[in-house]
N, C-alpha and C positions, 0 to 999 in steps of 0.2 A: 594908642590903639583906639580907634570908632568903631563902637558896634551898635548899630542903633536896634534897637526891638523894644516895640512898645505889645507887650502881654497883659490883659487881651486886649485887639482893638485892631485897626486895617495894620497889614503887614508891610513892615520896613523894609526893606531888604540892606542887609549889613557892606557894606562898601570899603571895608578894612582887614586884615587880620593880621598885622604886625608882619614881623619878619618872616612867616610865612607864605607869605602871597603869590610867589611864583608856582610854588608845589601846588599848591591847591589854584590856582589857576590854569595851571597845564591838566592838571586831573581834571577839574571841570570842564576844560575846553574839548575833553574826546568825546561829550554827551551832545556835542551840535556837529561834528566830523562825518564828512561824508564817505564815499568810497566805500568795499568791498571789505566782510567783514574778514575774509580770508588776509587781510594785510596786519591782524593780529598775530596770526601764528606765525605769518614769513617773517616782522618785525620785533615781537617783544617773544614768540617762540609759548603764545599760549594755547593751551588745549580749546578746543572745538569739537560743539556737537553737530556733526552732519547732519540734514534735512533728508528729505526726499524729493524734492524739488529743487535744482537749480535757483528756477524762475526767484522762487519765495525767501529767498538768502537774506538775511540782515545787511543794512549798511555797518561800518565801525559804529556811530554814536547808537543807533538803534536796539545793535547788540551787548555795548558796555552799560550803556541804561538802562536795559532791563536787566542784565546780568547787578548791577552795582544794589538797582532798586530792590528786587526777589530777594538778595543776601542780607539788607541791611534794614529793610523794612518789616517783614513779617512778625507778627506778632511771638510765633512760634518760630525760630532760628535758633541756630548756633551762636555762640559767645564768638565778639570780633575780636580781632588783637588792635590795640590802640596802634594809632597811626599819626606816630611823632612829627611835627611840624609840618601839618595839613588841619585846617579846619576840614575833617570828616561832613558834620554835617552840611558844611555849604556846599562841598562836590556831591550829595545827594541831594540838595535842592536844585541846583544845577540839571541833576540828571532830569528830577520831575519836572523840569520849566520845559528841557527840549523834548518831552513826551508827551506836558501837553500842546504844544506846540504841532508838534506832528500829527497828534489826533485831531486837533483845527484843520490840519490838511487833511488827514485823512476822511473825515467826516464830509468835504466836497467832490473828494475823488470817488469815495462810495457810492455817492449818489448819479454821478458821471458814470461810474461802473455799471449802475444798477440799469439805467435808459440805454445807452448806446451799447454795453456788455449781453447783459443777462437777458435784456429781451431781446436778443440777436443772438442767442447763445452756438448753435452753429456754426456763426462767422467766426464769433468772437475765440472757439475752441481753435479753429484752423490757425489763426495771427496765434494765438499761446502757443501750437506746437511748433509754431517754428520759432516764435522767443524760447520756446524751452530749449530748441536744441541751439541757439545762439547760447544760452545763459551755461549749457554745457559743457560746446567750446571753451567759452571764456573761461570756466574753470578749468581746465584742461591746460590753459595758455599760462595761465598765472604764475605759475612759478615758473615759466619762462623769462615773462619780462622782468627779474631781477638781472639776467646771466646777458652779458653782453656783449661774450662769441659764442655761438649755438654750435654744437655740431651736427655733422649732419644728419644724423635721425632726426633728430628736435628740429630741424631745419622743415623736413620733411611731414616732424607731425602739427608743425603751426600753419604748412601749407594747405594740408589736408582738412585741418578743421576751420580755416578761414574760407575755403572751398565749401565743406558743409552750411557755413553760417552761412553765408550770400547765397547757396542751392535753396535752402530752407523759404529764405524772404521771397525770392524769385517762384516759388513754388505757391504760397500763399498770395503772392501777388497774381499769378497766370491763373486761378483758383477764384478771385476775385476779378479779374478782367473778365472772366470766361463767363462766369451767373450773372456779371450785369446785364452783358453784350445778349447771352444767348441762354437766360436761363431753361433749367431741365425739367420745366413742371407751368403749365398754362394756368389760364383763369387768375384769380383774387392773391393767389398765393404766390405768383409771379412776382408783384412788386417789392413782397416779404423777401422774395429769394434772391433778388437781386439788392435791398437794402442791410441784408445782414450781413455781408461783407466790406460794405460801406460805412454803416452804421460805426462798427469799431475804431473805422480809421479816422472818421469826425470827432469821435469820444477822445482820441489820442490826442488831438489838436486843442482841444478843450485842456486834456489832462496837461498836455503842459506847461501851459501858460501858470495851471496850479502849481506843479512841481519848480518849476522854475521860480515863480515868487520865494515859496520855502525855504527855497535852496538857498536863494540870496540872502534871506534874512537867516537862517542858521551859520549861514559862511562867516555874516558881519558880525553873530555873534561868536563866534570861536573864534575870527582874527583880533574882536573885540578884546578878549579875556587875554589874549597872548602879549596883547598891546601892553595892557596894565590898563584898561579902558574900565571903567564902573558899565559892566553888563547885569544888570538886575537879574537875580533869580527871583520870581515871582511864581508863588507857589500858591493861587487862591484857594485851592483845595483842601490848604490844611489851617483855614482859619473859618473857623465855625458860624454859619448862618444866625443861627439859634441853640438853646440846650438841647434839643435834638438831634439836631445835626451829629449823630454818633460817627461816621465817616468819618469827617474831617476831624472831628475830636481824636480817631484815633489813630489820625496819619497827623497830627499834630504830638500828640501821647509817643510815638515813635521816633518822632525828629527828636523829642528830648531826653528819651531813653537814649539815645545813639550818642547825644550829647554827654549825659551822664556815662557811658560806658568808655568816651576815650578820656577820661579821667580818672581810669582805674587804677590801684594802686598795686594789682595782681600781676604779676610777669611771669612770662615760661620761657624756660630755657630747652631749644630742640637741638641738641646735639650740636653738628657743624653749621647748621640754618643761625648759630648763634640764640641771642635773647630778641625773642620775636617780636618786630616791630623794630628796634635799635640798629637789627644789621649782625655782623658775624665777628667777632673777638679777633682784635688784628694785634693786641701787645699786652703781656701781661707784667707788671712790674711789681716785684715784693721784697716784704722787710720780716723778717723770720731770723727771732732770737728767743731765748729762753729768760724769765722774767728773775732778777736779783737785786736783793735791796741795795739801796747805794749806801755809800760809803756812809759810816754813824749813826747805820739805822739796825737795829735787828730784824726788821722784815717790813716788806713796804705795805701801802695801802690795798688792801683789796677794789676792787672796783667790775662791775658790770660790762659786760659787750655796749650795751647799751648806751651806758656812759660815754665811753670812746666814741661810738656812731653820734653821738649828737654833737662833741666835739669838732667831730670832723665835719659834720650837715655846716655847720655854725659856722668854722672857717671858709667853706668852700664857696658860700652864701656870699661871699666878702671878697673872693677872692678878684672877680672882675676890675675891681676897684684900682685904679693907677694914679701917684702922685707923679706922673711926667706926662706930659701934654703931650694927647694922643693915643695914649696906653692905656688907653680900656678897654677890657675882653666886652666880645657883646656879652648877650644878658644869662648870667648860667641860671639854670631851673636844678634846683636840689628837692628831693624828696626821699622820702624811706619808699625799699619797695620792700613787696614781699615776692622771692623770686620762686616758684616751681619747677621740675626739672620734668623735662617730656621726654620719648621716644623721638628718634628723632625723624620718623614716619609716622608720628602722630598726624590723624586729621582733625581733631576736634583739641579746644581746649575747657578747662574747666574752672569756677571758682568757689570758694569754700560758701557755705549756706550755712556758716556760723552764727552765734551773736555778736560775736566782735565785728562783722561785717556792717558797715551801714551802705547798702544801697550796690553798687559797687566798688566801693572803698571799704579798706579793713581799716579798723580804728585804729589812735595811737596807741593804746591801751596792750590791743592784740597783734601789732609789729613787735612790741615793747619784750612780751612775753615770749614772740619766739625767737628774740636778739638774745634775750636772756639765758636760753633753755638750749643745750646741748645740742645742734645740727647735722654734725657730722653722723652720717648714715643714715640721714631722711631726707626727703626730699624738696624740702622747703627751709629756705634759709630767710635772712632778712639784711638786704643791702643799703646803702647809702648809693644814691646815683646822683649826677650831674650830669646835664644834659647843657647843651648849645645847639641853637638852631643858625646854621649859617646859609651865606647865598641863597637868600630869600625861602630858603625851605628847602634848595634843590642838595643840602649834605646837613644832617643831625648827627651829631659826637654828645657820643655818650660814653662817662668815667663810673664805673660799679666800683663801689667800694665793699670789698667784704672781711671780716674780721672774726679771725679763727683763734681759738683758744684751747689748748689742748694740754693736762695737766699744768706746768708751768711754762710753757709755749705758747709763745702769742705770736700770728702772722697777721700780717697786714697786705692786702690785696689790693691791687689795684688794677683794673680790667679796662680797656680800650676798646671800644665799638662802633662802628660805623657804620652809616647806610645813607647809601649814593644818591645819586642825580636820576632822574625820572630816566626813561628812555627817550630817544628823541624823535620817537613820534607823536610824546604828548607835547613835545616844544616846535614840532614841524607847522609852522603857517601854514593859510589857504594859498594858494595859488594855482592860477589858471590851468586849463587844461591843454597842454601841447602834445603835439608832435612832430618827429622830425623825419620829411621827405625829400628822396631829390628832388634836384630843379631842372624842368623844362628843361630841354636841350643840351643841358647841363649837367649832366648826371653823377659827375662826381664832388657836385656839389651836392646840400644839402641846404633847406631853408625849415623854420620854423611855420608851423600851422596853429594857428589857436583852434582849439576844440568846442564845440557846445559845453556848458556848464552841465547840462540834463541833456544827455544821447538818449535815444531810441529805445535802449532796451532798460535804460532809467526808469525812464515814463512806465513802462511796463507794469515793473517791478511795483514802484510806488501803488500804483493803479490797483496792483491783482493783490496785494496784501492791504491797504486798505480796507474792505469789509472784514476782514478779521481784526480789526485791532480791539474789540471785545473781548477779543478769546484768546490772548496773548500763547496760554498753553500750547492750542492748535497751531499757532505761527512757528511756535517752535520746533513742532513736530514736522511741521512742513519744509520750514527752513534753515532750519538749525539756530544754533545759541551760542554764547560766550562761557565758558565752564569756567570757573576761578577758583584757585589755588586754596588747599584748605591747612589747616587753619587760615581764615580771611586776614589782609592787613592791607586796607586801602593804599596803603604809603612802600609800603614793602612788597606789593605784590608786581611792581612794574620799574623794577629799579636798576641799574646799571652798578657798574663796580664804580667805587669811588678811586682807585688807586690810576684809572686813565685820564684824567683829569690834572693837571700839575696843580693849577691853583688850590681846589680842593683840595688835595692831596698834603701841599701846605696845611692848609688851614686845620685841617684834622690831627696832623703830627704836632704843629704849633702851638694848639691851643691845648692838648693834653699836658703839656711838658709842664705848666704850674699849677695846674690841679694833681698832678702827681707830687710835686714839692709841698704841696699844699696839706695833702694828705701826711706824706711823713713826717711834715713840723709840726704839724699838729697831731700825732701819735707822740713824736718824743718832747713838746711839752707838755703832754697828759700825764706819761709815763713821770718825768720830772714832778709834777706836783704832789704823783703819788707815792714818790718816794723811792722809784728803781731807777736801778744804775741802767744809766741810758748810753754808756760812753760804746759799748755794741751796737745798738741800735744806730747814733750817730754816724758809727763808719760804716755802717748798711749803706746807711740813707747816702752817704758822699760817693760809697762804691757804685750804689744804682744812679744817681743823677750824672758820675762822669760814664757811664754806657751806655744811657739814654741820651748823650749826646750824639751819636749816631744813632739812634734805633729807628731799625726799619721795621714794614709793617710785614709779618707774616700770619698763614694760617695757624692760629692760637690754641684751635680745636683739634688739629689734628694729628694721632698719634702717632707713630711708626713703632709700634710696641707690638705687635701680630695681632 
């Protein structure tokens, strides 16, 4: 793995992230995606805040970037939930490259806005009212063009409002033919009256030679990222001028907060949502017997939770490892965690502001203590997990191990988690803008149209939001937002089921099957050293391996108990 970053001095941008790279490059690539932001809720089904204005709508990357940046930057926020195999912080430098990017644009459009717009402000209100009720329409139409037999009311109501859009233009155009030809007011203020309907439409022509450059370069970087292309995030803003420079000092102080926090060692568990960040418990496999000395012992060794978890950490570490060419799992990640149990309508989560905490991480010391210390009936326990990150990021399998002791009962757990492949709009490439018309004379054919990259009511948009990209709040209010899922989990907030997938699907069942082995050889050699009869345990361990030769994945979580 390459990660270049030279701290402090000019910023690298890191060109690598291991076997993650697809995930976090589909994530990164929705901060340069064009289109309507309403194609979040038709496609991944996320909440939206309405605006007040059509006109002032978000595009997708405009609204995921302010949305991703607002939740993960603030000084003052919520706690995130790590987001397993995604570099976090590179799809937030991502967001801030194509923001500022946009405000380069926008900063030329403003000023195009301010000469041909605002000193023409009478013209320039007529052309908005009838882009607003174009931008109307088109929201009106939207969830039309998913459905591709209409019936006839929707037939009828996409006539009617393509009928308003074109009366609208033709309105402000007859409005503007009319003040050049024959304005309604003589003397000095005539030429006024007749160029402020002019005025806007030279601004537009201007405007989008701008939006069009933009466009092209956000396109090449989001087909860039998709490709597997090295598209720089370049973030000058958060590399400090001088010791002054308090700004960037502390949108740099955030980037590696954000860094430190997806390395936490803290996990919550919400109900059927599963362990948040990992995905939702699809197998549970256990070994539960009661503890007797073996044979020629009057009683065996005592021994800790603790003991056994580190046992098992220790094997699992190893387990990748194959003497038959070929046969190596990729790379497992073993850590203790310390796991929380939430509501499973929790919005918020929390973590302990103990001493045992360093930073965001709970020490070994204080895992140690609650492995040791009786679980059952509180709500924090302390697991052993093994993770894998597979197909470049787009499926992470995760094994919890948890280990229960209850007078002389010892179970041993083993948990199955998964969390899927992004949705496929963060893996949808650019491509052109079509349509499909009949042909001449030919009407029951159909030919293909290429579209403007930047239509008409594009330029608009870009144009009239532009002077507000200062006041980011206001835009929102105007035009709505992207709402995100609470508690946050960059990785888990936009995911697909992993079970429609075959390959995946494999690879998730596959790869469990010898870290579950793994786990009970390494309990009943523990048990073995300490001196209990393990000849129970063994015909566990062979009854569950010959049922987990079929085992399918089900909802793990969920009861049928009333």
């Amino acid at each position: 793995m390459t990660q270049l970053d030279m701290t402090p001095g000019a910023q690298i941008p890191r060109t690598d992230v291991g076997p993650q790279t697809a995930a976090t490059q589909a994530l990164s690539s929705a901060a340069y995606r064009d289109g309507s932001f309403r194609e979040l809720a038709a496609k991944l089904g996320a909440t939206l805040k309405d605006g007040r204005f059509a006109l002032f709508e978000p595009s997708v990357g405009e609204a995921f970037s302010r949305a991703v940046i607002d939740r993960t930057l603030p000084a003052k926020r919520l706690p995130l939930v790590p987001s397993h195999g995604t570099d976090a912080r590179m799809v937030v430098e991502h967001c801030l490259a194509a923001q500022e990017l946009r405000n380069a644009r926008d900063r030329q459009l403003s000023l195009v806005t301010l000469v041909c717009g605002l000193l023409f402000l009478p013209g320039t209100l007529v052309w908005l009212a009838a882009f607003q009720v174009r931008a109307v329409a088109k929201k009106k139409l939207a969830p039309l063009k998913e459905k591709k037999v209409l019936s006839a009311k929707e037939r009828r109501l996409s006539a009617e409002q393509s009928f308003f859009s074109t009366l609208a233009l033709l309105v402000a155009f007859g409005i503007a033919a009319l003040f050049a030809i024959r304005p309604p007011i003589g003397g000095p203020w005539s030429l006024y009256v007749r160029l402020m309907m002019v005025a806007p439409v030279v601004g537009w022509f201007i405007a989008k030679r701008i939006c069009l450059r933009s466009t092209i370069d956000l396109r090449s970087r989001w087909g860039g990222l998709l490709d597997g292309g090295v598209v720089a995030a370049t973030v000058p803003k958060a590399v400090p001028r001088d010791d002054l420079d308090r700004k960037a000092a502390d949108l740099r102080a955030s980037l590696e907060r954000l860094t430190a926090e997806q390395e936490t060692n803290i996990h919550h568990y919400a109900g059927k949502k599963g362990l948040l960040g990992t995905g939702m418990r699809w197998v549970t496999v256990e070994m539960n017997e009661d503890l007797r000395p073996a044979a020629g012992h009057a009683d065996f060794r005592t021994f800790h939770r603790w003991d056994l978890a580190k046992k098992i950490a220790e094997r699992l570490g190893g387990v990748a490892a194959s003497e038959l060419p070929g046969g190596t799992m990729p790379h497992v990640s073993v850590q203790h965690w310390v796991v929380q149990d939430l509501p499973e309508g929790a919005d918020e989560i929390g973590r302990p502001g103990t001493p045992e905490m360093d930073g965001y991480r709970m020490r070994d010391f204080g895992i140690q203590q609650i492995a040791n210390r009786q679980t059952i009936g509180t709500d924090t326990d302390a697991n052993v997990a093994a993770q894998l990150v597979l197909h470049n990021g787009q499926v992470v399998a995760t094994v919890i191990v948890k280990i229960t002791i209850l007078g002389s009962n010892l179970r041993v757990s083993a948990y199955g988690h998964a969390l899927g492949p992004l949705n496929g709009l963060f893996t949808a490439k650019p491509k052109p803008k079509e349509v499909k018309i009949p042909k001449t004379g030919k009407f029951w054919e159909e030919k293909t149209v290429i579209l403007p990259l930047v239509d008409d009511d594009e330029v608009v948009r870009q144009a009239i939001r532009a002077p507000f990209m200062k006041i980011p709040g206001l835009l929102v209010w105007l035009g709505g937002a992207l709402v995100l899922p609470e508690p946050f989990c960059l990785r888990q907030a936009w995911t697909d089921p992993t079970w429609a997938r075959r390959a995946m699907s494999d690879s998730v069942l596959y790869t469990a099957q010898p870290l579950f082995n793994a786990v009970q050889a390494t309990t009943i050699e523990f048990l073995a050293d300490h001196d209990v009869d393990v000849e129970r345990f063994t015909n566990r361990s062979n009854i569950s391996r010959s049922e987990n030769q079929g085992v399918r994945p089900f909802k793990a979580d969920v009861y049928d108990a009333g």
